[in-house]
N, C-alpha and C positions, 0 to 999 in steps of 0.2 A: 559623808564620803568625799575626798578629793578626788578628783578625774585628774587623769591624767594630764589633760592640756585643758589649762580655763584662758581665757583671752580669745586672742586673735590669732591662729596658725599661720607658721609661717608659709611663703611660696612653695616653699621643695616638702615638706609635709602637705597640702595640697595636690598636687600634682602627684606624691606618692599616693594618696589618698584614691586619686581619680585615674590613675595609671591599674594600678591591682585589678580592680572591679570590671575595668575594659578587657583587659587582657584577658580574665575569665569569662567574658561574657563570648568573645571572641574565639576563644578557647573551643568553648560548649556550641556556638554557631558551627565551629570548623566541622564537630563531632556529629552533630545533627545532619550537617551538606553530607558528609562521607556515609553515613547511614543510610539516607535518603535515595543516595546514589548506589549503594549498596541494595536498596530496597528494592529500588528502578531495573537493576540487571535481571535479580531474580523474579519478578513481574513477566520480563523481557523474555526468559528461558524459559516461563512456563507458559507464555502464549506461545513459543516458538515450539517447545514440546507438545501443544494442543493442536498444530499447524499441521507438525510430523505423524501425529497419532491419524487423523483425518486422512493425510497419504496413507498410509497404513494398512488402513480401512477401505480403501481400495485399491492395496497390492501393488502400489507404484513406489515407487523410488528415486529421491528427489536427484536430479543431475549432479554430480558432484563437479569440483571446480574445474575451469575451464580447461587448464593447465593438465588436468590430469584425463580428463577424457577427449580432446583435441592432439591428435597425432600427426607431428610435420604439417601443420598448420590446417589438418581436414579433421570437421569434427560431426561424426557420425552416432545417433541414440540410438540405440539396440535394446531389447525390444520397444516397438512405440510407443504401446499403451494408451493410442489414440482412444479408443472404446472407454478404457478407466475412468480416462480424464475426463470425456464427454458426458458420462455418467452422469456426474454430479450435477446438472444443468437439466430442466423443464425445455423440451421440444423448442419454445417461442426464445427462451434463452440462448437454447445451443446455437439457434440459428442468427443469431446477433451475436455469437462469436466468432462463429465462422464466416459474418463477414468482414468483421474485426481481423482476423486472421488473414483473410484475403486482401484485405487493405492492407495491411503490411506488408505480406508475403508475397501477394501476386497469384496466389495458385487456387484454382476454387476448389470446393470440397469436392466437385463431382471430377477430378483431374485423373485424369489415366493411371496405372502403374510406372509407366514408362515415364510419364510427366511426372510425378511423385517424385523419381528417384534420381531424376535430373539433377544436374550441380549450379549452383552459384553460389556467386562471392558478397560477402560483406562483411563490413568493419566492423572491427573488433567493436569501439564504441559505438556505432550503430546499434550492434547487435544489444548490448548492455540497454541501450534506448527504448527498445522494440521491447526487452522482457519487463525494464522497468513499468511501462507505459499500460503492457498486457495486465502484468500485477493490479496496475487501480485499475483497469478496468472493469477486471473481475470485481473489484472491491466496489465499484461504480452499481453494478449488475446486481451483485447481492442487495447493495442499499437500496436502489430503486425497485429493486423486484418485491421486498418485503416490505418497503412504503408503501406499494401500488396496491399490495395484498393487505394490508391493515386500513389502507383506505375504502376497499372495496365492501371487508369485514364490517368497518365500521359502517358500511354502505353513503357513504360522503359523497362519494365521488356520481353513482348512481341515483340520490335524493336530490341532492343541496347543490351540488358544486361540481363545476368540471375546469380542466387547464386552460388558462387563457392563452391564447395565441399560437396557433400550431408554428412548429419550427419550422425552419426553410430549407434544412437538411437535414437527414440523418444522422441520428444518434450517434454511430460510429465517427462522424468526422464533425460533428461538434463536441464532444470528447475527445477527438485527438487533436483538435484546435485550442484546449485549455487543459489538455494532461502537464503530467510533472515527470520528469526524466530523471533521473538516478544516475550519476556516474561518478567516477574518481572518488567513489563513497561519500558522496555528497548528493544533499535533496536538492535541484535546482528547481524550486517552482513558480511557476506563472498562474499559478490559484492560491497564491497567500492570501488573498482580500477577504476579508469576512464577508460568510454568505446569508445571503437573505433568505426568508420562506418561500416556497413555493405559492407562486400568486394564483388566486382562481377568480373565476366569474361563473355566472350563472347561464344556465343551458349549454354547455358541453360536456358532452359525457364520454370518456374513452374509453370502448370495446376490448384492448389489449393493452398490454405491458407497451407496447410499440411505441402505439400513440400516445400512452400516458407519457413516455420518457419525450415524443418527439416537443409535447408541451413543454418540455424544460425551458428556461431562459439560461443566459450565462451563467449567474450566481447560482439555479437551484443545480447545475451539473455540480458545480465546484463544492455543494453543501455535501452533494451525495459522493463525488468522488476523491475530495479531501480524506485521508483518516481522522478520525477526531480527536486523539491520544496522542501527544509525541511518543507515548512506548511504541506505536503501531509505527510512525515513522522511524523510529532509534531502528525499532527490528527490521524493517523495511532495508533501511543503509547496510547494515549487520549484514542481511542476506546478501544483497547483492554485492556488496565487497567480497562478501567471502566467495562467491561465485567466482566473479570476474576479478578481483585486484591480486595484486601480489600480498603472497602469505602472510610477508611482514607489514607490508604501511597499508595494507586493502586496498589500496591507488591501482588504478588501469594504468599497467606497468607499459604495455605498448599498445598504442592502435595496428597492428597488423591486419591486412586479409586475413579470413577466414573462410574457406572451402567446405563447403555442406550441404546435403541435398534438401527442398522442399520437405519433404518427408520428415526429417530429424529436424528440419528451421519450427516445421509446425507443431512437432511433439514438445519441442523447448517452450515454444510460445504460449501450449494447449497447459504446460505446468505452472507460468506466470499467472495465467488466469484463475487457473483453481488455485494458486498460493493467493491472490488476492480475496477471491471468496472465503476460504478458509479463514486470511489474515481478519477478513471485518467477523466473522462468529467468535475466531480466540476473544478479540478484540470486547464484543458483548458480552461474552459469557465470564471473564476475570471483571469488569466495571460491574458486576454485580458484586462481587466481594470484594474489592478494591477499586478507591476511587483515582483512575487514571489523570494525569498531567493533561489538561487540555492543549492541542497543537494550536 
């Protein structure tokens, strides 16, 4: 048989040679990225459909966008569904939300009617800050409550080992001294660093969720209140855009005042938290049948 070309090939056969085979290969990458990304949204919709079912299930109804329930700049929730929300949350829980809430908001849980319904002002991105914030929270709260509870199961924490170094503050404001803020449909974080394990020693035992969390160090807050998925973060932006930004580019279109009572500031806040809880179960329960992008 003669081949085609016996010798030496020229340059430009060559190059045609090595041109072809790129181009395809590039081709099939493009096809694979757009799939992948294709793959990624539908991932995204069905933790975001898992988030929705969970409100559902207890009869709430996620805030719709700013724009559309803020009238002449005063923006009032009708009905509260403080009780709903609370629901979802173990007594020791609830009460480390409520003072999470109080920290933001100012107004304690035992606050009068007439203090409830009181009015103040805050900004637009503010406010976007405060729901971001409350979201990992919650997501903070689930992590560590069901650590504390698999530790305890596993009885570690009780035999072998307890948390080194009790914190020097509360929980709530070393959390909100390394949370991550959301706005302009952007993740701003100051917990990007990878986090470490929870360090222990011998002879501390912690009594409640409290103290087990008050043991945190900087890294193990950031382990627990990181999502661990970029799907959890994509959805994370998703929502809050779709909340607060303008319809078309999701951007926080203006910082304005905002006029709103305690009351409605805490119902908003009270749904952040449970969209956070919520977001880390979606988040668990699809990495058992699909394996998530690590953040």
């Amino acid at each position: 048989m003669v081949l085609p070309h016996q010798g030496i090939l020229t340059a430009d056969e060559l190059l045609h040679l090595c041109l072809v085979p790129l181009s395809m290969f590039l081709g099939f990458r493009r096809i694979a990225e757009f799939r992948q990304h294709e793959c990624q949204d539908a991932v995204e919709d069905v933790m975001y459909v898992l988030i929705f079912y969970k409100f559902s299930e207890i009869g709430v109804s996620l805030v719709p966008r700013l724009s559309k329930c803020a009238y002449n700049g005063r923006l009032e929730i009708w009905p509260s569904k403080d009780w709903e929300l609370e629901s979802i949350h173990n007594a020791e829980v609830l009460q480390m939300v409520r003072e999470h809430l109080s920290a933001l908001v100012g107004c304690k849980a035992s606050s009068s009617v007439t203090d409830s319904w009181a009015t103040t002002k805050v900004q637009r991105f503010r406010l976007c800050e405060m729901y971001a914030a409350s979201i990992l929270y919650g997501y903070f709260l689930k992590s560590a409550s069901l650590r504390y509870q698999l530790e305890r199961g596993l009885d570690l924490s009780s035999s072998h080992y307890g948390l080194a170094g009790r914190g020097k503050h509360p929980v709530s404001e070393m959390f909100t001294a390394g949370s991550s803020y959301i706005a302009h449909g952007r993740v701003s974080s100051s917990i990007s660093t990878p986090a470490s394990p929870v360090s222990y020693s011998l002879g501390n035992n912690p009594k409640s969720l409290r103290l087990y969390m008050m043991g945190f160090d900087h890294e193990s807050v950031q382990m627990c209140a990181k999502p661990k998925s970029k799907e959890a973060v994509d959805l994370l932006e998703r929502h809050t855009s779709a909340l607060f930004g303008d319809e078309e580019t999701g951007l926080l279109e203006t910082d304005d005042a905002i006029t709103t009572s305690f009351a409605s500031l805490k119902r908003f806040l009270l749904e952040a938290v449970a969209f956070g809880s919520f977001l880390w179960s979606a988040e668990n329960f699809v990495s058992d049948v699909y394996t998530l992008e690590d953040n």
